[in-house]
PDB file with one MODEL, atoms N, CA, C and O in Angstrom:
MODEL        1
ATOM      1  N   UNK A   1       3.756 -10.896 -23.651  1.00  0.00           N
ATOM      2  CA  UNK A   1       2.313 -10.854 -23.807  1.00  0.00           C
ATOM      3  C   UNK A   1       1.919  -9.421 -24.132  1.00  0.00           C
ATOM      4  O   UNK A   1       2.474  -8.606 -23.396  1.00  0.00           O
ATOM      5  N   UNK A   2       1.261  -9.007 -24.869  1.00  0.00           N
ATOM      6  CA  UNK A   2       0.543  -8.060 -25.650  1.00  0.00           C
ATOM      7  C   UNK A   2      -0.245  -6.863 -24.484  1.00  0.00           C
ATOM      8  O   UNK A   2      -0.318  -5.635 -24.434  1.00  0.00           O
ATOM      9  N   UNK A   3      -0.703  -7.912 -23.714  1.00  0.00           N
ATOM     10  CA  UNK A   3      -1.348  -6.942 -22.173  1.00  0.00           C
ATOM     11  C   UNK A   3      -0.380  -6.892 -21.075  1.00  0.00           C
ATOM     12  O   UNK A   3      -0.678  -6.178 -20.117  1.00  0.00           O
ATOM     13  N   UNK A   4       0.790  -7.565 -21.052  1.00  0.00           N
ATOM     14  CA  UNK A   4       1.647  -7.110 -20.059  1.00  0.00           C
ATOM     15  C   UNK A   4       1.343  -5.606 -19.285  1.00  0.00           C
ATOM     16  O   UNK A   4       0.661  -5.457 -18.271  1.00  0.00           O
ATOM     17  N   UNK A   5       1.949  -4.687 -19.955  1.00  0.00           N
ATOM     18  CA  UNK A   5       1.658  -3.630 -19.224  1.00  0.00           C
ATOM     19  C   UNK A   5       0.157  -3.221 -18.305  1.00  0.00           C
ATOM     20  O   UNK A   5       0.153  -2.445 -17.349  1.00  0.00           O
ATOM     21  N   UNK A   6      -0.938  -3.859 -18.789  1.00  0.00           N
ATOM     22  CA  UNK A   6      -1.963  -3.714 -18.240  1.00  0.00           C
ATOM     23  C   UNK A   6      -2.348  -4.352 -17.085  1.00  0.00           C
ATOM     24  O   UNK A   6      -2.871  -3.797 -16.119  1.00  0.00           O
ATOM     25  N   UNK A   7      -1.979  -6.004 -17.231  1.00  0.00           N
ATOM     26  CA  UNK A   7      -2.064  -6.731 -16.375  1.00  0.00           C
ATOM     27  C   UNK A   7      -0.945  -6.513 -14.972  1.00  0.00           C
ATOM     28  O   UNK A   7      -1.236  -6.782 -13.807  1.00  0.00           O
ATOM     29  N   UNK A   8       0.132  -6.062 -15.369  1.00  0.00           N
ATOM     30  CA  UNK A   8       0.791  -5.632 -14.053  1.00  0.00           C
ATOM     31  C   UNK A   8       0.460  -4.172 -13.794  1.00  0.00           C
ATOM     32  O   UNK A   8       1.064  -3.783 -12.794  1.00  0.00           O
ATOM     33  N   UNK A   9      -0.306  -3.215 -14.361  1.00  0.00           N
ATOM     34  CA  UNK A   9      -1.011  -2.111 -13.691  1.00  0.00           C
ATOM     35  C   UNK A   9      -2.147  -2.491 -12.782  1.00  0.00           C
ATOM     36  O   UNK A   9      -2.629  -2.060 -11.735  1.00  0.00           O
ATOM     37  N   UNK A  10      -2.373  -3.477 -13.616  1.00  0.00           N
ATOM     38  CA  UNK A  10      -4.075  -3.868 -12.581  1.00  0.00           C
ATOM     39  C   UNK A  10      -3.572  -4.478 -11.293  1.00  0.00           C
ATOM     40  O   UNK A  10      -4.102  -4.174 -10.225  1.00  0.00           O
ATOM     41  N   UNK A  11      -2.431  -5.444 -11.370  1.00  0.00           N
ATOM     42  CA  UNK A  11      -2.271  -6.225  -9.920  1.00  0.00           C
ATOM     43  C   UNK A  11      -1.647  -5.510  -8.938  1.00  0.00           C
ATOM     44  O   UNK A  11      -1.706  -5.857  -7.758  1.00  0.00           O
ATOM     45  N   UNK A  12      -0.830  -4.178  -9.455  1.00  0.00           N
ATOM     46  CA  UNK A  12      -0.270  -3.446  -8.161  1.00  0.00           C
ATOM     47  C   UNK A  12      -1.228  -2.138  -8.457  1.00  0.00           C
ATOM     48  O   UNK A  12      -0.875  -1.177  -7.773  1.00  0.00           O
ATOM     49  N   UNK A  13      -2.347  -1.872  -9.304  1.00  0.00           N
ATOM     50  CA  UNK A  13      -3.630  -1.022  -8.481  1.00  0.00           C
ATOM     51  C   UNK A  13      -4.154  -2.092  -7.149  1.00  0.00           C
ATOM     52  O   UNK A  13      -4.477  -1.787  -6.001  1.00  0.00           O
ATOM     53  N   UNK A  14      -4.094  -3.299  -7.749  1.00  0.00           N
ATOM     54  CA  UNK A  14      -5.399  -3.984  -6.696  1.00  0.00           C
ATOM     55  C   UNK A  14      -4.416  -3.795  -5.500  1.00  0.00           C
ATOM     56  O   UNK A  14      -4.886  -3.235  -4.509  1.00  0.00           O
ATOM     57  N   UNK A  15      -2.859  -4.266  -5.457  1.00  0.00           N
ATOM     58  CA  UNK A  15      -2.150  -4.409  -4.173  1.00  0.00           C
ATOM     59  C   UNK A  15      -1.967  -3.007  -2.953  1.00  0.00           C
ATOM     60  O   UNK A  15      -1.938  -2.854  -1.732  1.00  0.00           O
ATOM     61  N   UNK A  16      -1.884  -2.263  -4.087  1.00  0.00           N
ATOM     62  CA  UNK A  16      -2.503  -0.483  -3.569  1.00  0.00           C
ATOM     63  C   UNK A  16      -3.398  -0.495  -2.582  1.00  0.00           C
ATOM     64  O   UNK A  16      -3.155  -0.443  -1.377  1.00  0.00           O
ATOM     65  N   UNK A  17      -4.783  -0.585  -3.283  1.00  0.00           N
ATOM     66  CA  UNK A  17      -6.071  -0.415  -2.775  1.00  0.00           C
ATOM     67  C   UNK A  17      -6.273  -1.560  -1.629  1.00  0.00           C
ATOM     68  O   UNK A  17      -6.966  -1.097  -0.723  1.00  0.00           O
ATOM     69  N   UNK A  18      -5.893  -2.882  -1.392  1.00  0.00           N
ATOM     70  CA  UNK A  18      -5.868  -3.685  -0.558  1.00  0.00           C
ATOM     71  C   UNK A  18      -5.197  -3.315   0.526  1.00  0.00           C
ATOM     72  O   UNK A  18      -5.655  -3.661   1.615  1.00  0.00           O
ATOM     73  N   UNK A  19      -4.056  -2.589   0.476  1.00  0.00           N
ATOM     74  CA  UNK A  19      -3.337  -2.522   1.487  1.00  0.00           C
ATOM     75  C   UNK A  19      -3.434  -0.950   2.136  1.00  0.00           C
ATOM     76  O   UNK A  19      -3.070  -0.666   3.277  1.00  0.00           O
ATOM     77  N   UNK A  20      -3.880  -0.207   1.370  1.00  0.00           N
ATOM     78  CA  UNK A  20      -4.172   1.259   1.895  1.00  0.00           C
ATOM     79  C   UNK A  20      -5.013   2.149   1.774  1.00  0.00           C
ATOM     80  O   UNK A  20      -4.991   3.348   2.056  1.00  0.00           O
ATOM     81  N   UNK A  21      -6.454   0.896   0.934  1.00  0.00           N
ATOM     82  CA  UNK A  21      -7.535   1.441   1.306  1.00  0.00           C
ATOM     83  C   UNK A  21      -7.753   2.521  -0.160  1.00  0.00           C
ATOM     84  O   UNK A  21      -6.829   2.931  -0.863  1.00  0.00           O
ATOM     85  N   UNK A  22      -9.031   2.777  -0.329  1.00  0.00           N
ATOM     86  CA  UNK A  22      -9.424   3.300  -1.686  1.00  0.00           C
ATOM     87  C   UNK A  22      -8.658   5.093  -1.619  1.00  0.00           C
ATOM     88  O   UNK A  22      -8.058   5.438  -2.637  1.00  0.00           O
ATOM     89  N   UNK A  23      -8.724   6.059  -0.495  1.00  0.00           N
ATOM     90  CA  UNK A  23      -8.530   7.198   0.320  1.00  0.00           C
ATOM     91  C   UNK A  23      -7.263   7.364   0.162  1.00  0.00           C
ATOM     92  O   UNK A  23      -6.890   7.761  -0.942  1.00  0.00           O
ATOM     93  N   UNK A  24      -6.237   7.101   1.241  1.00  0.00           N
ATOM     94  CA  UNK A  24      -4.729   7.172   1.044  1.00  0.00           C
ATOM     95  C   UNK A  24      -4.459   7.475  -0.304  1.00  0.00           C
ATOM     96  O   UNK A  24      -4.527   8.681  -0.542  1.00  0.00           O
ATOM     97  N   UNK A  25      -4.205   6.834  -1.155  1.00  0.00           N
ATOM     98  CA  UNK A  25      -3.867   6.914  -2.548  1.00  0.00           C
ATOM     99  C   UNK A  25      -4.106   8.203  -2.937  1.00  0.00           C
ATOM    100  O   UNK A  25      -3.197   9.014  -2.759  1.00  0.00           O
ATOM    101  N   UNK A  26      -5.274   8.618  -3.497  1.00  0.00           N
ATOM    102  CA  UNK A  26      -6.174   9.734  -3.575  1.00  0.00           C
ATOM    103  C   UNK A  26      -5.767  11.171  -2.923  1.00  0.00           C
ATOM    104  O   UNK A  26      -5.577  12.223  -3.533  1.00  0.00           O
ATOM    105  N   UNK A  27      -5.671  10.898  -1.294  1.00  0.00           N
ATOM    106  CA  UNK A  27      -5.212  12.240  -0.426  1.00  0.00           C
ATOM    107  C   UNK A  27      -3.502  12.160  -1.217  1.00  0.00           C
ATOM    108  O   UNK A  27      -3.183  13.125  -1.911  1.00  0.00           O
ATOM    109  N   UNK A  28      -2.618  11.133  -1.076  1.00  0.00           N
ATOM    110  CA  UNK A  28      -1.681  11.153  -1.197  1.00  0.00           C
ATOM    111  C   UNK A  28      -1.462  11.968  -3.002  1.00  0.00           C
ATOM    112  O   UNK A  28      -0.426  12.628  -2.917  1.00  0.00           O
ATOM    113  N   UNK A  29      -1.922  12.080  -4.137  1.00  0.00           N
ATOM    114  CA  UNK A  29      -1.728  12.574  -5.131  1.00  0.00           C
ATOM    115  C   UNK A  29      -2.484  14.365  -4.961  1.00  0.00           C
ATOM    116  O   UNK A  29      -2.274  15.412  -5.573  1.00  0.00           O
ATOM    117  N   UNK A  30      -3.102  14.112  -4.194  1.00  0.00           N
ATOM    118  CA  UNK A  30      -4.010  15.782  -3.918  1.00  0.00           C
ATOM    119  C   UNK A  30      -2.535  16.434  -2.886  1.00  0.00           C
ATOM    120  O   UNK A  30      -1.892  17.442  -3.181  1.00  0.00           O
ATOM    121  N   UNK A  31      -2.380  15.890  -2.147  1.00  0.00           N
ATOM    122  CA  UNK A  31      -1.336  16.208  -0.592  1.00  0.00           C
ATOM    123  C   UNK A  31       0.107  16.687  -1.054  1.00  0.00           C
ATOM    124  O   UNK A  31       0.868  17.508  -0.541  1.00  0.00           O
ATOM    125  N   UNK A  32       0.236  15.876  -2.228  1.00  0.00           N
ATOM    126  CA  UNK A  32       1.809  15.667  -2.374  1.00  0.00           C
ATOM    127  C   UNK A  32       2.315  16.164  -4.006  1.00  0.00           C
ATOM    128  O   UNK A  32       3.487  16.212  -4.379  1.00  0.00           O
ATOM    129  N   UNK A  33       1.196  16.481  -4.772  1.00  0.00           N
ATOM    130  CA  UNK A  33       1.287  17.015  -6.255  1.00  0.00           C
ATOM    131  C   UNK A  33       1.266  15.684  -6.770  1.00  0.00           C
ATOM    132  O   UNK A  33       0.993  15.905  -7.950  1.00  0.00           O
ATOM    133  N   UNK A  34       1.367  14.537  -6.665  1.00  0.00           N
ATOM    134  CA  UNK A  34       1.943  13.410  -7.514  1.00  0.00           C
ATOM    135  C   UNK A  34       1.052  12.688  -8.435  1.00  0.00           C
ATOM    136  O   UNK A  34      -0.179  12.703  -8.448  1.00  0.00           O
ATOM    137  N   UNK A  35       1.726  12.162  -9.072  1.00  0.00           N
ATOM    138  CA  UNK A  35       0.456  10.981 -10.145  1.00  0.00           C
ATOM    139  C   UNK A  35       0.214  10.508  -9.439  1.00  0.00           C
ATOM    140  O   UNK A  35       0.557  10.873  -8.314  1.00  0.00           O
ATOM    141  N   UNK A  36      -0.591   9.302  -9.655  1.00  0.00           N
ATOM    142  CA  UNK A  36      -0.799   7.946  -9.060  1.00  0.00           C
ATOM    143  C   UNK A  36       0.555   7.065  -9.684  1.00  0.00           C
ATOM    144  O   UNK A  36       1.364   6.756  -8.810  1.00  0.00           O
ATOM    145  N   UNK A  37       0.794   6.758 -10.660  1.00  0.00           N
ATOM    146  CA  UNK A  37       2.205   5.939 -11.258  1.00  0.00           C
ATOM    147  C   UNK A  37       3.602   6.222 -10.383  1.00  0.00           C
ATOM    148  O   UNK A  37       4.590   5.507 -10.551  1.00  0.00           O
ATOM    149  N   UNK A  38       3.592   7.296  -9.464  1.00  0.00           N
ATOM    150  CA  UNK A  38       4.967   7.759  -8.804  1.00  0.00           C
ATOM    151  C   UNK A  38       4.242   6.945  -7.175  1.00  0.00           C
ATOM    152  O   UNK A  38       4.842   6.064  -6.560  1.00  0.00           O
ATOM    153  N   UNK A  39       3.083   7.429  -6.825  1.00  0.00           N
ATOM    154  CA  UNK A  39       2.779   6.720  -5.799  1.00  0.00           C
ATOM    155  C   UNK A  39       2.642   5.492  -5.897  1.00  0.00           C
ATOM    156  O   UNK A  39       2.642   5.041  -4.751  1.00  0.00           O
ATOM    157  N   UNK A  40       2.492   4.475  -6.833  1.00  0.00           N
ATOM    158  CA  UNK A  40       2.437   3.133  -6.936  1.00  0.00           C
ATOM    159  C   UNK A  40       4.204   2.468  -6.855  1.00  0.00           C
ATOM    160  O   UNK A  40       4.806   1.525  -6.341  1.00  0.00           O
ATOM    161  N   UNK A  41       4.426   3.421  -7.549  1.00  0.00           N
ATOM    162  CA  UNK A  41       6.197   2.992  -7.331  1.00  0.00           C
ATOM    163  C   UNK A  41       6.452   2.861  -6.118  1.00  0.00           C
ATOM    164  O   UNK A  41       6.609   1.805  -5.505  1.00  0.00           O
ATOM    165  N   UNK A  42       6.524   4.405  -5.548  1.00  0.00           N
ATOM    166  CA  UNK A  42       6.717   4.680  -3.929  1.00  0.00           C
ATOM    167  C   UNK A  42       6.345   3.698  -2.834  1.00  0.00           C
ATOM    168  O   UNK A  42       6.904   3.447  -1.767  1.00  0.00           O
ATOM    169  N   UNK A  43       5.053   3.127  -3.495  1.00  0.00           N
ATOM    170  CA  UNK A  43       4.273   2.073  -2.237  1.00  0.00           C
ATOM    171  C   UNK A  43       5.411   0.586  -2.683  1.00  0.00           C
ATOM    172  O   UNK A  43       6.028   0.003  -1.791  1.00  0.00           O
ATOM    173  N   UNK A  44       5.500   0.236  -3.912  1.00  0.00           N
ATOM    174  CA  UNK A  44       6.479  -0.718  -4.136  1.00  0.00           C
ATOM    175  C   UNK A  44       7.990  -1.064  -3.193  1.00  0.00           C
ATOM    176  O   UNK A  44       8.430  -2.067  -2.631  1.00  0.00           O
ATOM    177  N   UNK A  45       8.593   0.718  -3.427  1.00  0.00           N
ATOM    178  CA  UNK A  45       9.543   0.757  -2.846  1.00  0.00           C
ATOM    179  C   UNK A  45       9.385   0.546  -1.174  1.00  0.00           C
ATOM    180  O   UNK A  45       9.921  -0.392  -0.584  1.00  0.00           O
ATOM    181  N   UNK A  46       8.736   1.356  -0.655  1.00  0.00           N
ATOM    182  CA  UNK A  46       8.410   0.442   0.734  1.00  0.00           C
ATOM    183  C   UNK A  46       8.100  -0.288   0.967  1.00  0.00           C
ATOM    184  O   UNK A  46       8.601  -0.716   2.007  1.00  0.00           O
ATOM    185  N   UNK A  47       7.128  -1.084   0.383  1.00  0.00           N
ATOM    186  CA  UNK A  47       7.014  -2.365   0.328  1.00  0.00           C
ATOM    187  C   UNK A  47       8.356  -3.671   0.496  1.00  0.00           C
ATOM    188  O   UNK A  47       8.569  -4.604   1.269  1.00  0.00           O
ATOM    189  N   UNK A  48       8.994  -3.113  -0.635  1.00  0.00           N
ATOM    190  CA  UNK A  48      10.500  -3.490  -0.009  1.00  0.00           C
ATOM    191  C   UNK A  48      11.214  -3.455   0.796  1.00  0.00           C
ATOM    192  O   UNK A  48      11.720  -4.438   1.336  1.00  0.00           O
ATOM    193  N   UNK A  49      11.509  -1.777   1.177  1.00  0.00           N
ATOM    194  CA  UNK A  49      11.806  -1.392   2.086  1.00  0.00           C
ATOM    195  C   UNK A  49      11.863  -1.593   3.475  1.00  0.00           C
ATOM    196  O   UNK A  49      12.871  -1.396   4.153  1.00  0.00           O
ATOM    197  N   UNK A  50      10.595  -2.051   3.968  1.00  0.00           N
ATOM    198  CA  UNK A  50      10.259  -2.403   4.835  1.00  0.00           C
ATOM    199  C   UNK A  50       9.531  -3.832   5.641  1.00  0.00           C
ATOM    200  O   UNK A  50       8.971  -4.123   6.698  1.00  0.00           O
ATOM    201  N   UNK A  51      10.070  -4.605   4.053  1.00  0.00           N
ATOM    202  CA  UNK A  51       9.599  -6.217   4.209  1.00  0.00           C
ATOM    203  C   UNK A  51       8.246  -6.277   5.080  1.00  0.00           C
ATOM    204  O   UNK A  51       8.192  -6.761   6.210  1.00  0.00           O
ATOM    205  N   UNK A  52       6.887  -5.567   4.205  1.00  0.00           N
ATOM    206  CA  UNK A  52       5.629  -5.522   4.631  1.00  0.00           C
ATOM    207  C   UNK A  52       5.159  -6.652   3.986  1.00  0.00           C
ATOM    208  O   UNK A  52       4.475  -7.263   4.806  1.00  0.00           O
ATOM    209  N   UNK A  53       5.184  -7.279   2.849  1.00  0.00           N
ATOM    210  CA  UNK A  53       4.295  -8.606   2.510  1.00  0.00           C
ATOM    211  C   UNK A  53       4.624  -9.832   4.023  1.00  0.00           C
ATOM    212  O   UNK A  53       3.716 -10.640   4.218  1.00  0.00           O
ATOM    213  N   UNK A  54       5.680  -9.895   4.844  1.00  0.00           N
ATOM    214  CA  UNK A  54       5.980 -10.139   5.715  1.00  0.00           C
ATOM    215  C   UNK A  54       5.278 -10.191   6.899  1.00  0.00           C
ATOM    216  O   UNK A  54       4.854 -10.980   7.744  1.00  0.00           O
ATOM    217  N   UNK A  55       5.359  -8.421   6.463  1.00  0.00           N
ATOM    218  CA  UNK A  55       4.293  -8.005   8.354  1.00  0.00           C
ATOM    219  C   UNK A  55       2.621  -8.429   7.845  1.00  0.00           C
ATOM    220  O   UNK A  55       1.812  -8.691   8.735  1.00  0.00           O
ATOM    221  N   UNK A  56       2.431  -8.448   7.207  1.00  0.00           N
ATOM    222  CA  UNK A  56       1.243  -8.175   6.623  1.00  0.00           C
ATOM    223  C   UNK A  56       0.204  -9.888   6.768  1.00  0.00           C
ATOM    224  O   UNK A  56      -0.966 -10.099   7.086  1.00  0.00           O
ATOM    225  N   UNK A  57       1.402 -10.859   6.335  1.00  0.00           N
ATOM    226  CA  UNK A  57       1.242 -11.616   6.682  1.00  0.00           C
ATOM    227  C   UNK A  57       1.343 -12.412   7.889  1.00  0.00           C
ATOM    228  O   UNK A  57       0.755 -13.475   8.086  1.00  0.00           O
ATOM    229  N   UNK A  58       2.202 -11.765   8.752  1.00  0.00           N
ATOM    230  CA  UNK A  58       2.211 -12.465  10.539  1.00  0.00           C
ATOM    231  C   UNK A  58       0.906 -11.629  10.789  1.00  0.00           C
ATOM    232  O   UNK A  58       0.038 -12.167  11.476  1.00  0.00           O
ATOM    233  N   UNK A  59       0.734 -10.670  10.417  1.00  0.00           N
ATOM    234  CA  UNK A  59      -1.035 -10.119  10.891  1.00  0.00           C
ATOM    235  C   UNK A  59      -2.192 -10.990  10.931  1.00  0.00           C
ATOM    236  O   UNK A  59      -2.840 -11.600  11.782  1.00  0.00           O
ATOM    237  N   UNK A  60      -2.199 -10.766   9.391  1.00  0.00           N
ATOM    238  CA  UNK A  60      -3.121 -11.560   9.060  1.00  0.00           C
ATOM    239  C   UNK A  60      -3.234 -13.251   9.326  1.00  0.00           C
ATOM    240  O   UNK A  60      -4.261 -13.813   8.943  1.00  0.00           O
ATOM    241  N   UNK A  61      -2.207 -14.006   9.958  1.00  0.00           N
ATOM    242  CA  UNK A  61      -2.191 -15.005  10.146  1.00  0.00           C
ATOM    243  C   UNK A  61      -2.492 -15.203  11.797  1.00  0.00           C
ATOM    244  O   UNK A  61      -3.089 -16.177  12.255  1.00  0.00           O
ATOM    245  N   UNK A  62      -1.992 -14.154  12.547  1.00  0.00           N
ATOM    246  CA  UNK A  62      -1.799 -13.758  14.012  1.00  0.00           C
ATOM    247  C   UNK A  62      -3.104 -14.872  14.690  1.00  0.00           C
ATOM    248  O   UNK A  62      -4.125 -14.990  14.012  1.00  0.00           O
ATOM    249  N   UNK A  63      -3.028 -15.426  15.644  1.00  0.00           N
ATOM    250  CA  UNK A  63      -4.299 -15.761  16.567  1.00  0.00           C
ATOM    251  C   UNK A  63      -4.423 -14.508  16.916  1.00  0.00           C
ATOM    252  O   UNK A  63      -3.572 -14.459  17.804  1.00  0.00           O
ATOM    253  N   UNK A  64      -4.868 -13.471  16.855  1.00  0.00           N
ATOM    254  CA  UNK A  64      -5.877 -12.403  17.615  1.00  0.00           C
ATOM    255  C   UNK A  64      -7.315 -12.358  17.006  1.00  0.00           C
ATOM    256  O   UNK A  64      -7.811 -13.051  16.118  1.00  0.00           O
ATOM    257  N   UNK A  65      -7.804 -11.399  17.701  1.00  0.00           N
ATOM    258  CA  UNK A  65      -9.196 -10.930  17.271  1.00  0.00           C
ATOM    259  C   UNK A  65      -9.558 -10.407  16.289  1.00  0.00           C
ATOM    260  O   UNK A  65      -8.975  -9.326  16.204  1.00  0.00           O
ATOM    261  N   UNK A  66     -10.395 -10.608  15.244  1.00  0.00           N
ATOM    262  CA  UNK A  66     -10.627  -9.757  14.475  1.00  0.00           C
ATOM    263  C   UNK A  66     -10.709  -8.048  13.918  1.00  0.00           C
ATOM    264  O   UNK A  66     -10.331  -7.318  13.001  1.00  0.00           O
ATOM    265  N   UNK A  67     -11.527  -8.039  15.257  1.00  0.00           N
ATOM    266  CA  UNK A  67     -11.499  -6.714  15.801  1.00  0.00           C
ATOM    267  C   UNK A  67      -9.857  -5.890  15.942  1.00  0.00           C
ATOM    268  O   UNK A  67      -9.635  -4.690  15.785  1.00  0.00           O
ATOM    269  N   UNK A  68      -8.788  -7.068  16.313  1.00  0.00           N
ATOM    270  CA  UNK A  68      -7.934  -6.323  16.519  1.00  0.00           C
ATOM    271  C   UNK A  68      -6.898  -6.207  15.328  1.00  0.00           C
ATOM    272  O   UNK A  68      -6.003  -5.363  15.371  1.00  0.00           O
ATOM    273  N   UNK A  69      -7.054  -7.139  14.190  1.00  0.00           N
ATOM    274  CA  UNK A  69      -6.326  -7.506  12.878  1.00  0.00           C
ATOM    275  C   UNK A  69      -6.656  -6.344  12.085  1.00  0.00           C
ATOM    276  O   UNK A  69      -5.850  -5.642  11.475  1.00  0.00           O
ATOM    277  N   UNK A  70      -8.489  -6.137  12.174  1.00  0.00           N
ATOM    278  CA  UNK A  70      -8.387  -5.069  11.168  1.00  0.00           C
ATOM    279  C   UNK A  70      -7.780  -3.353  11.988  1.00  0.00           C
ATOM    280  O   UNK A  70      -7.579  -2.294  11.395  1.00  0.00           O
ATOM    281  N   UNK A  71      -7.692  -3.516  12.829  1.00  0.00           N
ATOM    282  CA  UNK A  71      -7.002  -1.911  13.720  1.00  0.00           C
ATOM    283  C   UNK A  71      -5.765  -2.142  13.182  1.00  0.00           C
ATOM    284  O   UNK A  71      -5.233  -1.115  12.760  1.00  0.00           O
ATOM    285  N   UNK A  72      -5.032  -3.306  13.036  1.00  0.00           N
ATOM    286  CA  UNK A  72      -3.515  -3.681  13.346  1.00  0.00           C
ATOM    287  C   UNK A  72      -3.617  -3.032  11.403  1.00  0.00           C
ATOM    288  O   UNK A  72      -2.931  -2.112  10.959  1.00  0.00           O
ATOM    289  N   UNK A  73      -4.542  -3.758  10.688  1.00  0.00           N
ATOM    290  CA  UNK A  73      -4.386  -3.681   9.390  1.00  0.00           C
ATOM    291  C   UNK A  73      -3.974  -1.671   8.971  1.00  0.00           C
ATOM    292  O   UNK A  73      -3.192  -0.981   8.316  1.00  0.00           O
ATOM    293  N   UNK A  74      -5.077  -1.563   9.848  1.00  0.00           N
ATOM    294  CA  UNK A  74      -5.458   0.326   9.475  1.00  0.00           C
ATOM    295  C   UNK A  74      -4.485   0.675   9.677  1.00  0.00           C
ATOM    296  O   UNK A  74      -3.843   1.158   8.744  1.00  0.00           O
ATOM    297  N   UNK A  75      -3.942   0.602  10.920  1.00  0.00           N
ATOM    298  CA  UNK A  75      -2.591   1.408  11.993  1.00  0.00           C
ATOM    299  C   UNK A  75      -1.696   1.127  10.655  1.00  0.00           C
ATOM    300  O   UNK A  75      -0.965   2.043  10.278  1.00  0.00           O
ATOM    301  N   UNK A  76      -1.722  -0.191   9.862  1.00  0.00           N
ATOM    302  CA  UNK A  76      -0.219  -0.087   8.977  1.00  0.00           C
ATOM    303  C   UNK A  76      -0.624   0.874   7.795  1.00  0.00           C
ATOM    304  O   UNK A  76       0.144   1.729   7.352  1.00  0.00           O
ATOM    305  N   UNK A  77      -1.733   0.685   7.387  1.00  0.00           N
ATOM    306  CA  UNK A  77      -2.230   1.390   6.129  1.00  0.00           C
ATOM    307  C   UNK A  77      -1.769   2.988   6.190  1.00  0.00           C
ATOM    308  O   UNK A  77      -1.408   3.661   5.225  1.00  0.00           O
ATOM    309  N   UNK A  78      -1.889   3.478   7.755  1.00  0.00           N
ATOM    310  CA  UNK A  78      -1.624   4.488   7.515  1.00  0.00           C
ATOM    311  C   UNK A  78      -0.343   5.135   7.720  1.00  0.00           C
ATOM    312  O   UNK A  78       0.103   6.211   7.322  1.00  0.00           O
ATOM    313  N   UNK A  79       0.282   3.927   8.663  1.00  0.00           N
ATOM    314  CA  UNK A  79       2.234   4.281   8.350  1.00  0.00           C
ATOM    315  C   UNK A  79       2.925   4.057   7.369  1.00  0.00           C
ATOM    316  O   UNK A  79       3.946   4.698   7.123  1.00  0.00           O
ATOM    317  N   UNK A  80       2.376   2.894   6.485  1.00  0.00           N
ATOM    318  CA  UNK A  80       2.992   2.996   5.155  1.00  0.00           C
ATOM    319  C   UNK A  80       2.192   4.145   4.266  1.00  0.00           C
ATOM    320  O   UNK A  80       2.952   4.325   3.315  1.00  0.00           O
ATOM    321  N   UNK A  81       1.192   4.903   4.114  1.00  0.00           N
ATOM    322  CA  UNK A  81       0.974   5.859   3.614  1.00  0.00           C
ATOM    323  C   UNK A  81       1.896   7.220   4.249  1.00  0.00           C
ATOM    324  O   UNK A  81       1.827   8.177   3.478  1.00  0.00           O
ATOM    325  N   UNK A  82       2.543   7.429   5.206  1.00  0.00           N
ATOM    326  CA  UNK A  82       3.562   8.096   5.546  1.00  0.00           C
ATOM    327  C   UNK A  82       4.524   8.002   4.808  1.00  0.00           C
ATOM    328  O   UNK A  82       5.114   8.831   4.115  1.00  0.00           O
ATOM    329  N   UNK A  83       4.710   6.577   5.043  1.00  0.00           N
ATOM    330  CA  UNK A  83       6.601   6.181   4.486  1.00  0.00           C
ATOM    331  C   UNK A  83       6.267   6.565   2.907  1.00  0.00           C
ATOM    332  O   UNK A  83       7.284   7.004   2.369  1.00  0.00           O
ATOM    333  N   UNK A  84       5.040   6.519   1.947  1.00  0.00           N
ATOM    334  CA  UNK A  84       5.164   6.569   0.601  1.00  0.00           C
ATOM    335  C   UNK A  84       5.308   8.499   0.417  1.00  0.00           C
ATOM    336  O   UNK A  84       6.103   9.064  -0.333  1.00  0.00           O
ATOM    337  N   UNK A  85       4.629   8.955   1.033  1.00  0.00           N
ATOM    338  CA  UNK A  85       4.387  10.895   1.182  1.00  0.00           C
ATOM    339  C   UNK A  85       5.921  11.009   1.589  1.00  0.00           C
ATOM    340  O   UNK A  85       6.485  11.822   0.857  1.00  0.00           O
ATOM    341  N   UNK A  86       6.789  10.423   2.563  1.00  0.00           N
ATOM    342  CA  UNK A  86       8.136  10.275   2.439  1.00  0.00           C
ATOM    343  C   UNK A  86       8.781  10.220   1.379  1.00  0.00           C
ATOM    344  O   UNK A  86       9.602  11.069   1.029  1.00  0.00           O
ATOM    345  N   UNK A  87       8.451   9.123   0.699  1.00  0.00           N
ATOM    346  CA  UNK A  87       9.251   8.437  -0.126  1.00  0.00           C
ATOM    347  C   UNK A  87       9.274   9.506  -1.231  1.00  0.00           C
ATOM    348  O   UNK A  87      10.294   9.635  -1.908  1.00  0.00           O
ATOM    349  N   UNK A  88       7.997  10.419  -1.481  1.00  0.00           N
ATOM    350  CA  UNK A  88       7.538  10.787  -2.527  1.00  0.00           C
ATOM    351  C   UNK A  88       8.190  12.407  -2.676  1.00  0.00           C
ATOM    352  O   UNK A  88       8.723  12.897  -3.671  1.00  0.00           O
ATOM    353  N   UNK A  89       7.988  12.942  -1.541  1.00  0.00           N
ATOM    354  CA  UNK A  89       9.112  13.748  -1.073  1.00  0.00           C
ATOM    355  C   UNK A  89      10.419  13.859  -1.328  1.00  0.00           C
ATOM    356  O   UNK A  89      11.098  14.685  -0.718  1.00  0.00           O
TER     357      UNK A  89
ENDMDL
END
């Protein structure tokens, strides 16, 4: 397809921003010298790495509180923004 490249930029921007928030990303290319294209990799690779579509989903599926899904959500947003400033490193 002709938009390939675009259409899989757009779905792992959106998977980015869903999972670590508009900020992370942003500090992480100011913090670390990097593009955004090396940090999108980086978040990929942990993503793997760390079989998060996984965690992400026993979260979000969890019987808890709301209140406590989106803390549980943040708390990851910002350890996998570690593991990528790692990764990126």
């Amino acid at each position: 397809h002709r938009l390939r490249g675009e259409i899989v930029a757009t779905k792992l921007a959106n998977r980015v921003i869903n999972r670590l928030g508009v900020l992370h990303p942003f500090e992480l290319a100011e913090e670390e010298g990097s593009a955004m294209a090396d940090i999108a990799a980086m978040f990929v690779v942990a993503e793997r790495l760390f079989c998060l579509p996984a965690l992400w989903e026993a979260v979000e599926t969890a019987a808890i509180s709301e209140g406590a899904r989106i803390a549980l959500l943040d708390e990851m947003a910002v350890a996998v923004r570690g593991q990528v400033a790692d990764l990126l490193r």
